[in-house]
C-alpha positions as a Markdown table, in Angstrom:
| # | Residue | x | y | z |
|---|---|---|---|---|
| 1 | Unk | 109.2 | 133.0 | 181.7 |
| 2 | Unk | 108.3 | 129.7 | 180.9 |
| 3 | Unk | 110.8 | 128.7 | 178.5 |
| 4 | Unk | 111.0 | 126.1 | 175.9 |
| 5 | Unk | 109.2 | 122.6 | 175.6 |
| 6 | Unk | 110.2 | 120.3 | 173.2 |
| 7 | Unk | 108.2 | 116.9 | 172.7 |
| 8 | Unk | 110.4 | 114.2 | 171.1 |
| 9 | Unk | 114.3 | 113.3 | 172.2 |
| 10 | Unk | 115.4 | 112.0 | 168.9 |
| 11 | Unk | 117.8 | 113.7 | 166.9 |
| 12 | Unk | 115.8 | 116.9 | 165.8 |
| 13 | Unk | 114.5 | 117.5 | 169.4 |
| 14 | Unk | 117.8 | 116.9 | 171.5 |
| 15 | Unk | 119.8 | 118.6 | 168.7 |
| 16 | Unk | 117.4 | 121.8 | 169.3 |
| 17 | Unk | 117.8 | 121.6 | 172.8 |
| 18 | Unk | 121.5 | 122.0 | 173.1 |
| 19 | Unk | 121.3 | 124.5 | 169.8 |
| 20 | Unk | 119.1 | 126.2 | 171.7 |
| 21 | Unk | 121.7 | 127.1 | 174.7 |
| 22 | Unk | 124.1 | 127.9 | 171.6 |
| 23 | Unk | 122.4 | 130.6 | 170.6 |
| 24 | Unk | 122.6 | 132.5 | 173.7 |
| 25 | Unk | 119.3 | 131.6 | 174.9 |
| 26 | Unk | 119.3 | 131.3 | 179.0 |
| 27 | Unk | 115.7 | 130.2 | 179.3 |
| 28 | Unk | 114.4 | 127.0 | 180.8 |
| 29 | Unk | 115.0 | 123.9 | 177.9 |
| 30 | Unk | 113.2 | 121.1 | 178.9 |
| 31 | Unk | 112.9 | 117.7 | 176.7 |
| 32 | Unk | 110.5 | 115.2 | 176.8 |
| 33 | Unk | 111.4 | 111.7 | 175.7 |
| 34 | Unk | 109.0 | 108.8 | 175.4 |
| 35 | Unk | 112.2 | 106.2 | 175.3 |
| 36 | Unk | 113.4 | 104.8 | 178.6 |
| 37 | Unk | 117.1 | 105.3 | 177.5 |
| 38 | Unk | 119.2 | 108.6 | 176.8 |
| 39 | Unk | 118.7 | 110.3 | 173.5 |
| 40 | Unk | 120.5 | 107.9 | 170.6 |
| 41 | Unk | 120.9 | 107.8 | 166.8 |
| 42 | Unk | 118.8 | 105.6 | 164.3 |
| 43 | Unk | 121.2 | 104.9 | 161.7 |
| 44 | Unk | 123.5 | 102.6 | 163.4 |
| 45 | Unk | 120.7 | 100.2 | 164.7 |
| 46 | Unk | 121.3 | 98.8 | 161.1 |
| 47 | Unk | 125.1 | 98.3 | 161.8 |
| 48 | Unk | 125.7 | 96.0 | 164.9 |
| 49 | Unk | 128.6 | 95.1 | 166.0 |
| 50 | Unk | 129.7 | 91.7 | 166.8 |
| 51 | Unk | 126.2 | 90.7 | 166.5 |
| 52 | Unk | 125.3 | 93.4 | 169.4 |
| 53 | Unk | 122.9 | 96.4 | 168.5 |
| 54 | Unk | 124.7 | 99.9 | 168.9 |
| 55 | Unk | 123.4 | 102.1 | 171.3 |
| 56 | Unk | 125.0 | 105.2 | 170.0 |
| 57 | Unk | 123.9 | 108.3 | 172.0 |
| 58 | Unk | 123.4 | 111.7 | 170.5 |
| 59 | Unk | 124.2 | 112.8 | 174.1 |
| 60 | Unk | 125.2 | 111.4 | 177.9 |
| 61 | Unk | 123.7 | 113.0 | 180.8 |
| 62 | Unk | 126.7 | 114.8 | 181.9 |
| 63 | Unk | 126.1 | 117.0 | 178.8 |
| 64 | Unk | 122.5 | 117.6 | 179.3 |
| 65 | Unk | 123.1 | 118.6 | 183.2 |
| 66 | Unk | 126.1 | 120.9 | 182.0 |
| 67 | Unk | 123.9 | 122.7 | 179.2 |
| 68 | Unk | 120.8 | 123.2 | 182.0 |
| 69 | Unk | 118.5 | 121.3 | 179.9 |
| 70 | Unk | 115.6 | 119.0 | 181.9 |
| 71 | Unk | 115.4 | 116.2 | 180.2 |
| 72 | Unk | 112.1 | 114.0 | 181.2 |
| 73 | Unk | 113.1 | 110.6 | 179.9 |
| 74 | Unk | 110.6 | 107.7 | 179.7 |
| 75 | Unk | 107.4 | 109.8 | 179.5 |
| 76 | Unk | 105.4 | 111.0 | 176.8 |
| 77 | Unk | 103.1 | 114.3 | 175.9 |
| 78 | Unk | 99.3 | 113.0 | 175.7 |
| 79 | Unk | 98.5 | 116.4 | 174.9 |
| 80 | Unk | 98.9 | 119.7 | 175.1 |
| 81 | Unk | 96.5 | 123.2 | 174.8 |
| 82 | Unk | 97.7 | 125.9 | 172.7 |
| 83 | Unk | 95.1 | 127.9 | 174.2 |
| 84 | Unk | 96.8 | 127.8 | 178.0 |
| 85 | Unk | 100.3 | 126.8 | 176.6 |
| 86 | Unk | 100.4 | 123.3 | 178.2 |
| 87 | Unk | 101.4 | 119.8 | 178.0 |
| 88 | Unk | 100.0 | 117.1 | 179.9 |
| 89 | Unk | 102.4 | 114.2 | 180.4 |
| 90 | Unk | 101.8 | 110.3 | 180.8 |
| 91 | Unk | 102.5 | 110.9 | 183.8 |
| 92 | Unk | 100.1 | 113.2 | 184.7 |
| 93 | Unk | 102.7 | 116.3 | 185.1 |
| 94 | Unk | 102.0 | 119.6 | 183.3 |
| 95 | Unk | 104.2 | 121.8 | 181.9 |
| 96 | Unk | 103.7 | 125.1 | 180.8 |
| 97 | Unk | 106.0 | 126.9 | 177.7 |
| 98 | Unk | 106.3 | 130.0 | 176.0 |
| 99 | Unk | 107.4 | 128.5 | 172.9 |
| 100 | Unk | 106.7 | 124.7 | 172.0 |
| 101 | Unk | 108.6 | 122.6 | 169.6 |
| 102 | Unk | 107.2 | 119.3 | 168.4 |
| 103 | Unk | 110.0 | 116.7 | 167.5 |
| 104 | Unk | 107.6 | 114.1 | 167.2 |
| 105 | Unk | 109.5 | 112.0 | 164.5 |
| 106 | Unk | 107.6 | 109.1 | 162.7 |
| 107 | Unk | 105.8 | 106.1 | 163.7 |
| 108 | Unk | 106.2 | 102.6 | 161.2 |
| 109 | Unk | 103.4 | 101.6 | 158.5 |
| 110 | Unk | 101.7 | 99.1 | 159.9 |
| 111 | Unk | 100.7 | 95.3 | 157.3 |
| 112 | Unk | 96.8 | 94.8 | 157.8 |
| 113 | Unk | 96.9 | 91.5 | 156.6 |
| 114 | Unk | 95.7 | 88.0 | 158.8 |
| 115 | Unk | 98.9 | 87.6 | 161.2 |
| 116 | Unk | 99.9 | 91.4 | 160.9 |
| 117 | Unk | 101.1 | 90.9 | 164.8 |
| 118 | Unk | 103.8 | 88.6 | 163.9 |
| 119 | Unk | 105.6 | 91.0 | 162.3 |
| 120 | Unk | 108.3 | 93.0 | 163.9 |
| 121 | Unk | 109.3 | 96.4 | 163.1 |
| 122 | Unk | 112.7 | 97.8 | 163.3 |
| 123 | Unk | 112.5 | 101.6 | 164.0 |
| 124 | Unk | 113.7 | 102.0 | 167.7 |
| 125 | Unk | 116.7 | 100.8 | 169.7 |
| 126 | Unk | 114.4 | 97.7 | 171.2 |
| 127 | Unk | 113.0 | 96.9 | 167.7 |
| 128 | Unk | 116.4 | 96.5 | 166.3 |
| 129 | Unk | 117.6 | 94.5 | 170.1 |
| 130 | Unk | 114.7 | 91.6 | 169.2 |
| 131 | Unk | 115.5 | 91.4 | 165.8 |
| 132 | Unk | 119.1 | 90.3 | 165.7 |
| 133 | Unk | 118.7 | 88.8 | 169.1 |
| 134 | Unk | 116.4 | 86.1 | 167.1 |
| 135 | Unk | 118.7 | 86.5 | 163.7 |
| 136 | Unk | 121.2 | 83.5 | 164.1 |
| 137 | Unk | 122.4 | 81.3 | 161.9 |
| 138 | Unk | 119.8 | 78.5 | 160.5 |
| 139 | Unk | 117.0 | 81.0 | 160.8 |
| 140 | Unk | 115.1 | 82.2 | 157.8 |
| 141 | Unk | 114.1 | 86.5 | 157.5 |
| 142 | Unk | 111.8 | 87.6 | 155.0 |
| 143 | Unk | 111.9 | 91.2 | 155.0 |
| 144 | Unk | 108.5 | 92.9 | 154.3 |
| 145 | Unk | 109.4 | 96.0 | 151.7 |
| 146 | Unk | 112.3 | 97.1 | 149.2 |
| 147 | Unk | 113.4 | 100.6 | 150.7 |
| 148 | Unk | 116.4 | 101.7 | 152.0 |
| 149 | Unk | 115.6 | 100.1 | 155.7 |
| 150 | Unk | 114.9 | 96.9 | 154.7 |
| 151 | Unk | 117.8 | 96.7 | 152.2 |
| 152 | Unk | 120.2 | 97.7 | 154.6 |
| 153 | Unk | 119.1 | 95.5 | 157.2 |
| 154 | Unk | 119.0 | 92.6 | 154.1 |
| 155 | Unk | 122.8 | 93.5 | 153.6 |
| 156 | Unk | 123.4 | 93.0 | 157.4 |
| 157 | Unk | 121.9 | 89.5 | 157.9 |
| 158 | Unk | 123.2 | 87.9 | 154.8 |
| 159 | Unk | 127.1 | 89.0 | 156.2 |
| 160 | Unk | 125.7 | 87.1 | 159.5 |
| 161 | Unk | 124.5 | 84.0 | 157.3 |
| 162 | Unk | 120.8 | 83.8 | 157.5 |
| 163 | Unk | 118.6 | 83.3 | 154.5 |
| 164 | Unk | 117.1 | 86.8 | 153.8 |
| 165 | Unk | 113.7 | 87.0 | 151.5 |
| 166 | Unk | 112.4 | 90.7 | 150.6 |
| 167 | Unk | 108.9 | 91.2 | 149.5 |
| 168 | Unk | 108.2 | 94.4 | 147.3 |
| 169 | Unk | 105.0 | 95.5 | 146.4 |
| 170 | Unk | 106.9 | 97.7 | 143.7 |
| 171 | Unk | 108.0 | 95.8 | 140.4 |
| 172 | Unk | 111.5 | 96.7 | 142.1 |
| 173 | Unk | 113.3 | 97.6 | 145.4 |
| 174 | Unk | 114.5 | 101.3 | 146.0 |
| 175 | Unk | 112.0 | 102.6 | 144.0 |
| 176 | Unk | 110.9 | 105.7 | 145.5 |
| 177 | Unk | 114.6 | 107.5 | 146.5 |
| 178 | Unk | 117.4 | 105.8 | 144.6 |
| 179 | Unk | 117.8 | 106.9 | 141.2 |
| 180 | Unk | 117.4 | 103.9 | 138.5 |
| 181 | Unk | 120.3 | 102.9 | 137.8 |
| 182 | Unk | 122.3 | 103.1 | 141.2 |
| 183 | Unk | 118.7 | 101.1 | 142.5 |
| 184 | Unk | 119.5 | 98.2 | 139.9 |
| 185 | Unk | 123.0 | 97.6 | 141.4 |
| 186 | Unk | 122.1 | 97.6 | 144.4 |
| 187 | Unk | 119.6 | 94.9 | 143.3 |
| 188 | Unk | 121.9 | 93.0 | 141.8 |
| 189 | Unk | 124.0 | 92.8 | 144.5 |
| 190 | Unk | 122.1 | 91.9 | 146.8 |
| 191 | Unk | 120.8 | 89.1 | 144.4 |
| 192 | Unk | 124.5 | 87.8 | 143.9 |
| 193 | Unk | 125.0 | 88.3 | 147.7 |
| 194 | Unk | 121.9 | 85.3 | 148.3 |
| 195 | Unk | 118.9 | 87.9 | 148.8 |
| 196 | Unk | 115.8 | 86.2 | 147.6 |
| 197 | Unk | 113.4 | 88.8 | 146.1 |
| 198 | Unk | 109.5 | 88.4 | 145.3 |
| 199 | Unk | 108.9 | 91.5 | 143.6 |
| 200 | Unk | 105.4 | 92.8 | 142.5 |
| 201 | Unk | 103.8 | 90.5 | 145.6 |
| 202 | Unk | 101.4 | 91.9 | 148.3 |
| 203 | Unk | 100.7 | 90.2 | 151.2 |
| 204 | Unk | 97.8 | 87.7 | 152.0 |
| 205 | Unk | 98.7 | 86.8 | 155.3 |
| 206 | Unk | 101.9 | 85.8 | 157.8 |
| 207 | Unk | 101.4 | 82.2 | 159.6 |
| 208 | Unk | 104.2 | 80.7 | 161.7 |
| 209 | Unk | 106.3 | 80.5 | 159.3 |
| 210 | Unk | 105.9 | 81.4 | 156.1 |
| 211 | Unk | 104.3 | 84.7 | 154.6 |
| 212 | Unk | 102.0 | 84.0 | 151.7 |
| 213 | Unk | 101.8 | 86.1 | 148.9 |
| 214 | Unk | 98.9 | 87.4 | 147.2 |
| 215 | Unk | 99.7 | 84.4 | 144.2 |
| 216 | Unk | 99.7 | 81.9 | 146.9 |
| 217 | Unk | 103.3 | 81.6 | 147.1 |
| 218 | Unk | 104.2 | 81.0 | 150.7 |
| 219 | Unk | 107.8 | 82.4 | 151.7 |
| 220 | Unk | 109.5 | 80.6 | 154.5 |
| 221 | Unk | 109.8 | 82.8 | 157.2 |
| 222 | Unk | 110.8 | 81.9 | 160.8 |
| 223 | Unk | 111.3 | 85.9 | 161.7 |
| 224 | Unk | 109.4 | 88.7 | 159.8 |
| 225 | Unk | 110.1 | 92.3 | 159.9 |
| 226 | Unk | 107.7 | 94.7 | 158.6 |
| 227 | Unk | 109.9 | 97.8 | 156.6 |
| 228 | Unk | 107.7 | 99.1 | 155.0 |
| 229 | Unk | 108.2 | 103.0 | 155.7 |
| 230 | Unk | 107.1 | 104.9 | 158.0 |
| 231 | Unk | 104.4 | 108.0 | 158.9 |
| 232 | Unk | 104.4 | 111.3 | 160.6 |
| 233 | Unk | 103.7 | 110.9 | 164.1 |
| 234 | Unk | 101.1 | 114.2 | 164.3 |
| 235 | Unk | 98.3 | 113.0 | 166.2 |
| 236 | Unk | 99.0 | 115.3 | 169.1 |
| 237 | Unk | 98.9 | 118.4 | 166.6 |
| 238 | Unk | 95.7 | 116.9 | 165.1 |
| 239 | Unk | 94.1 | 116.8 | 168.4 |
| 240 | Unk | 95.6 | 120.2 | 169.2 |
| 241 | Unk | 93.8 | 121.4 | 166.1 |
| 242 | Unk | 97.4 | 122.2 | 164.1 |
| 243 | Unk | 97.1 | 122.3 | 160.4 |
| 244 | Unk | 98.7 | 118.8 | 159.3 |
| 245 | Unk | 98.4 | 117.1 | 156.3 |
| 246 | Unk | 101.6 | 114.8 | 155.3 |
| 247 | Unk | 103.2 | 115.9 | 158.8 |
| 248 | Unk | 102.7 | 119.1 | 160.6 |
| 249 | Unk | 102.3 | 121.7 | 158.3 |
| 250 | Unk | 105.1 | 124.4 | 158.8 |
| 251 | Unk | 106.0 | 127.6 | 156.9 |
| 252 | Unk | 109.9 | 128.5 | 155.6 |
| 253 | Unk | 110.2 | 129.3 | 159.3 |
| 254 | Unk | 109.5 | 125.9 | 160.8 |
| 255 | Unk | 106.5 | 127.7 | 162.4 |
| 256 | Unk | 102.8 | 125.6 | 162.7 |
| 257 | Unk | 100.1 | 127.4 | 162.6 |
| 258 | Unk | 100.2 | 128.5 | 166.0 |
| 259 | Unk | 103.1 | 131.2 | 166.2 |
| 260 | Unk | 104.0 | 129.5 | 169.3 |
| 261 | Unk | 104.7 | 126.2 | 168.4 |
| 262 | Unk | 107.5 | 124.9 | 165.4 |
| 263 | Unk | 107.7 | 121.3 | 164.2 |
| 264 | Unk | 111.0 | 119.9 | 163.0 |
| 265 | Unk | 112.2 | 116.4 | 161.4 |
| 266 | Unk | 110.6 | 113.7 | 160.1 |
| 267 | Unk | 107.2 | 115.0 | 161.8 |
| 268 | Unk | 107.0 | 118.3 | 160.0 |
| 269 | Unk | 106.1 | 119.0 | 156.2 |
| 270 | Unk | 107.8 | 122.3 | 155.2 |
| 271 | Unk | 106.4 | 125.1 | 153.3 |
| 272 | Unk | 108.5 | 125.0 | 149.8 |
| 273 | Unk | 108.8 | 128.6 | 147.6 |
| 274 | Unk | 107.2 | 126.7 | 144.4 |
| 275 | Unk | 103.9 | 126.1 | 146.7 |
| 276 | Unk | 103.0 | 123.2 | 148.8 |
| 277 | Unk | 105.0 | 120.7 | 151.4 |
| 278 | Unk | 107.2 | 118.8 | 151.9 |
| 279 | Unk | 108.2 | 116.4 | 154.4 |
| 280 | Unk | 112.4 | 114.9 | 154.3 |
| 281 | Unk | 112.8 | 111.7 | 156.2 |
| 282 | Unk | 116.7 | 111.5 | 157.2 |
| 283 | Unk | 119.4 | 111.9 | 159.8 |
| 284 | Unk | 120.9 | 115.3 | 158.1 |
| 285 | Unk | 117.6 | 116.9 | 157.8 |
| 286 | Unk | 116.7 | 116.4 | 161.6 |
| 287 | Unk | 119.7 | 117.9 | 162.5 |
| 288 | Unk | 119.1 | 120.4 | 160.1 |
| 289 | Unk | 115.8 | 121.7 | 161.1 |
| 290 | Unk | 116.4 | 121.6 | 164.6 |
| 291 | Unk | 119.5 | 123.8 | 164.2 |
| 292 | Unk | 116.8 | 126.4 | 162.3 |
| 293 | Unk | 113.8 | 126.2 | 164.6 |
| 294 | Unk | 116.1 | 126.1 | 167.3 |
| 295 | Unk | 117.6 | 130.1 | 166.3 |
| 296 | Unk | 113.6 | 130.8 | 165.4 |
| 297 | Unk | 112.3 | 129.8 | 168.7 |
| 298 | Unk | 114.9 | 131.8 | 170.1 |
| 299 | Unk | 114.1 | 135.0 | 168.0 |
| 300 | Unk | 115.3 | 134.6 | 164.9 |
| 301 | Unk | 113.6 | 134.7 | 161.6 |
| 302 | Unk | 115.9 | 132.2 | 159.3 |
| 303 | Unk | 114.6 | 130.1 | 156.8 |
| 304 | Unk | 114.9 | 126.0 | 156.7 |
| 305 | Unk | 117.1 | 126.2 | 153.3 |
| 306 | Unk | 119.5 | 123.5 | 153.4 |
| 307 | Unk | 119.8 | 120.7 | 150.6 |
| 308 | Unk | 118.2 | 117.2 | 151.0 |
| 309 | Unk | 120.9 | 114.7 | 151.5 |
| 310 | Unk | 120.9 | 110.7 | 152.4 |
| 311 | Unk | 123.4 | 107.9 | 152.0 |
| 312 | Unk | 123.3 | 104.1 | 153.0 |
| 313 | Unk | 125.5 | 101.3 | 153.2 |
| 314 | Unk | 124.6 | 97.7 | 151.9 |
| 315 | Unk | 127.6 | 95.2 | 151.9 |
| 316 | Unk | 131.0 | 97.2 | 150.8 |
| 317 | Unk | 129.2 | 99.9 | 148.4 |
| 318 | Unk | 128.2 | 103.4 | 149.8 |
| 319 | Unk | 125.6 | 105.7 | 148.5 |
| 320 | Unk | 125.0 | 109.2 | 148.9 |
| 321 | Unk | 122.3 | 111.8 | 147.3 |
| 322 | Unk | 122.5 | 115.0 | 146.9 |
| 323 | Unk | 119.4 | 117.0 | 146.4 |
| 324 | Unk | 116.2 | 115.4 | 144.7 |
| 325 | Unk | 116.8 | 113.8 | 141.8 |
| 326 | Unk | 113.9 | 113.3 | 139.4 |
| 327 | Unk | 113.3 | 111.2 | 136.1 |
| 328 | Unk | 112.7 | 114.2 | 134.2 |
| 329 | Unk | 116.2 | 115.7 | 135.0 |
| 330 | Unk | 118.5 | 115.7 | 132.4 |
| 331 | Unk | 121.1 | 113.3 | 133.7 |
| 332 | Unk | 125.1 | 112.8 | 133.1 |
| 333 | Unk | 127.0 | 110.2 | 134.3 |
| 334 | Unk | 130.9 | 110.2 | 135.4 |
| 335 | Unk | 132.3 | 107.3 | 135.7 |
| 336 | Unk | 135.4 | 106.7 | 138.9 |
| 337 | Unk | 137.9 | 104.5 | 139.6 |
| 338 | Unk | 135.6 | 103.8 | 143.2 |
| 339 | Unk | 132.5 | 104.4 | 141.6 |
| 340 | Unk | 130.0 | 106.4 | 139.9 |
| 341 | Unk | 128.5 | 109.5 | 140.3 |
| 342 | Unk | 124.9 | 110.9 | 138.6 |
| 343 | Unk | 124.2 | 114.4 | 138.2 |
| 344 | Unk | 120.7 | 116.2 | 137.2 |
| 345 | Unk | 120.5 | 119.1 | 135.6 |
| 346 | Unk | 116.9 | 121.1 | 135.3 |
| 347 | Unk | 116.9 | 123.9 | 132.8 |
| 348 | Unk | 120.8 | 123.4 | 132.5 |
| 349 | Unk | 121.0 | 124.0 | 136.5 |
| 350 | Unk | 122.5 | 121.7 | 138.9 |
| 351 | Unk | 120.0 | 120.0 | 141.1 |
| 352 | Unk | 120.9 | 116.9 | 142.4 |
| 353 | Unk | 123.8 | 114.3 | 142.5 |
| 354 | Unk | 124.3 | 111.0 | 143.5 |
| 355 | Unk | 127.0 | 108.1 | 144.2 |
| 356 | Unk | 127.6 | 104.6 | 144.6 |
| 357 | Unk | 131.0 | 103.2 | 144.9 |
| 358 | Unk | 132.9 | 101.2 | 147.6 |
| 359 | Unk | 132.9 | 102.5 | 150.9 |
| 360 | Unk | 133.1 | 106.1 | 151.8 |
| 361 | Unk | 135.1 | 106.3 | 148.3 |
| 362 | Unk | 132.4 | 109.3 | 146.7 |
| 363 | Unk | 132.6 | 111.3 | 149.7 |
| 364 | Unk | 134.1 | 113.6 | 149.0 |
| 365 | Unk | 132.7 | 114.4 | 145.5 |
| 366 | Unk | 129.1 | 114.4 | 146.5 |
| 367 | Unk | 129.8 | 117.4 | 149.0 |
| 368 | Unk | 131.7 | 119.1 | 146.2 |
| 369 | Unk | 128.8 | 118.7 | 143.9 |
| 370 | Unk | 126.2 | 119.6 | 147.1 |
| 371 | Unk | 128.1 | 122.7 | 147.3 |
| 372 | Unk | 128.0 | 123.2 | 143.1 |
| 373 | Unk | 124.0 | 122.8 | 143.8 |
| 374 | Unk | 123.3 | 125.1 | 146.5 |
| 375 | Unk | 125.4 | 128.2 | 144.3 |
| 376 | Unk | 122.8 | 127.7 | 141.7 |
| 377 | Unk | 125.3 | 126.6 | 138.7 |
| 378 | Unk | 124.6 | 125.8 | 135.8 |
| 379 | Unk | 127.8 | 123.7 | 134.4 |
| 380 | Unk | 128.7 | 122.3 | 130.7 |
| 381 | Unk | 127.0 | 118.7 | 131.0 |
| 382 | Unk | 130.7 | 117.7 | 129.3 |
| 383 | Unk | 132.5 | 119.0 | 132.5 |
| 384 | Unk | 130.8 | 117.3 | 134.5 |
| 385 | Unk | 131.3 | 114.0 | 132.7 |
| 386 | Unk | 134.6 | 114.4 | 132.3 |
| 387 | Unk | 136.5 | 112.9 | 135.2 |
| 388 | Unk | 139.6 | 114.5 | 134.7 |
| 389 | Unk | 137.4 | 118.0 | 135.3 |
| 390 | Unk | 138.3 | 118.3 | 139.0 |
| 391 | Unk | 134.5 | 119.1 | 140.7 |
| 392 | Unk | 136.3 | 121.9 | 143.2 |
| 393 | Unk | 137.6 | 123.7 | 140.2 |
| 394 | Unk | 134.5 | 124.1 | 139.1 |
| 395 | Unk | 133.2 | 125.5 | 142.1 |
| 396 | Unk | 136.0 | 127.8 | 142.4 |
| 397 | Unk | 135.3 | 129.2 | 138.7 |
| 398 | Unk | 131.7 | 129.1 | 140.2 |
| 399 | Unk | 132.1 | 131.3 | 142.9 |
| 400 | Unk | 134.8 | 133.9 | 140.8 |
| 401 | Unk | 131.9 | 134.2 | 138.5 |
């Protein structure tokens, strides 16, 4: 036996290895990292502390020697043969498997404008280090794109004082996975908070200091960061000859097109019952995924069927979504003393909900109405509005029924 390789110690690899040895499974695990630090978590590179970037790790060593699993740490896979069940490492190493799991994650967009290079991203643990190392007082950040990274990171340096600048291509920021009307607070917000938008604006080139816009506007900029999203890191399954397309194509299994090898996170675009794939990009779903390819790898033949969910925190409001909320839906509103919450209803069936309020202050209602979405109800639009219709009543009537 050859056991289990998994390429890619972020959150959806190193949470398969250890779900791995929950399962029963007494194999050899062994984890291949490309970062030179122990596996960590992504969302709190946005939230430093005292100015310092967290290092939050998903694991320390101590556990990964205690659960028998090898983790390689600083190399990378630059390739592997499906054929003879290898991987050649950066290192020039081979390891052989028996099942392969490719954790691969996401690599940032890159600008291809003049003075692209000047740009920093902010996706790993050392982007995040150089950026607020240079943040400081005085300085000036213009923040290349409107999503939830950027306007998280926005939130962040305005509490520390600098002059932040976002450039959107979009006539608006959090276009593509806030729902409208949560999106234009947010906006607002950050526009009362000092956040200096240029909206509808692509990119002619970054000098110095300043980024001009396509108008000829030049932005002030003494630090840039480039936000603007990210892609599937698949070129190892492309050379491997793996079906990708958006990510690594998968089917409800988390299986490629090799029955050896499954993909999980933000690498792998998932087979969906009403036809075609579909790739989720967040902290939940990695763990998510690596919890089912982890059981499937082992022997199991589950399903990947759990409900999309994200939330971010800008300044002293929280959001959270519930599911995938689409203009089309028929929407209801109910409005809290913390907050709001949005539901969608398709066909009179609960799909998706989402909530902004202060803090952590929804919470608890979005995983009452997650739980209403995944048993398939299909509630009077009136209840739901209602506040003083208690959301775990309905699920109780719910489940009776």
């Amino acid at each position: 036996m050859n056991g289990i390789v998994i390429i890619g110690a972020g959150e959806s690899g190193t949470r398969a290895a250890f779900a791995l040895r929950e399962t029963g499974f007494t194999g050899c695990v062994t984890l291949v990292g490309t970062e030179p630090h122990l596996p960590y978590e992504r969302p709190p590179l946005s939230k430093p502390l005292d100015g310092a970037v967290q290092m939050k790790p998903i694991c320390g060593a101590e556990a990964l020697e205690a659960a028998d699993i090898g983790y390689l740490q600083g190399v990378s896979a630059s390739q592997f043969d499906a054929d003879t069940r290898s991987v050649t490492l950066s290192d020039g190493r081979t390891l052989v498997y028996d099942k392969l799991l490719l954790a691969t994650g996401a690599r940032p967009r890159r600008l291809n404008c003049p003075g692209a290079e000047r740009a920093l991203d902010f996706r790993t643990y050392t982007d995040a280090a150089a950026i607020f190392a240079c943040a400081e007082a005085g300085k000036r950040v213009a923040i290349i794109g409107g999503g939830l990274i950027g306007m998280e990171l926005a939130a962040v340096l305005r509490g520390k004082g600098i002059a932040v600048s976002v450039i959107e291509m979009a006539p608006r920021p959090l276009g593509r996975a806030v729902p409208a009307r949560f999106a234009t607070r947010l906006h607002a917000r950050h526009q009362n908070e000092g956040v200096v938008f240029h909206l509808g604006q692509g990119i002619a080139e970054i000098t110095d200091d300043a980024i001009v816009l396509a108008d000829g506007v030049a932005v002030p900029a003494d630090i840039v960061v480039a936000a603007i999203g990210v892609q599937p890191d698949i070129a190892l399954a492309e050379a491997a000859g793996l079906a990708t397309g958006n990510g690594i194509l998968t089917d409800g299994h988390l299986r490629t097109s090799d029955p050896n090898i499954y993909a999980a996170g933000d690498c792998a675009a998932v087979a969906q019952p009403g036809g075609g794939h579909m790739r989720f990009e967040s902290w939940r779903n990695a763990r998510s995924q690596a919890e089912t390819a982890a059981r499937n790898l082992a022997g199991s033949q589950e399903t990947f069927m759990a409900i999309p969910w994200f939330w971010s925190d800008q300044y002293d409001l929280g959001l959270q979504v519930a599911g995938l909320p689409h203009p089309d839906h028929q929407s209801v509103t109910r409005q809290l003393d913390g907050g709001e919450l949005e539901f969608y209803l398709d066909g009179g069936r609960l799909v998706a909900a989402a909530g902004l309020g202060l803090g952590n202050s929804l919470a608890k209602d979005i995983k009452l109405a997650e739980m209403l979405i995944a048993a398939g109800v299909s509630p009077d639009p009136a209840a739901l509005a209602d506040a003083s219709v208690n959301l775990k009543a309905l699920l109780k009537s719910a489940r009776a029924a």
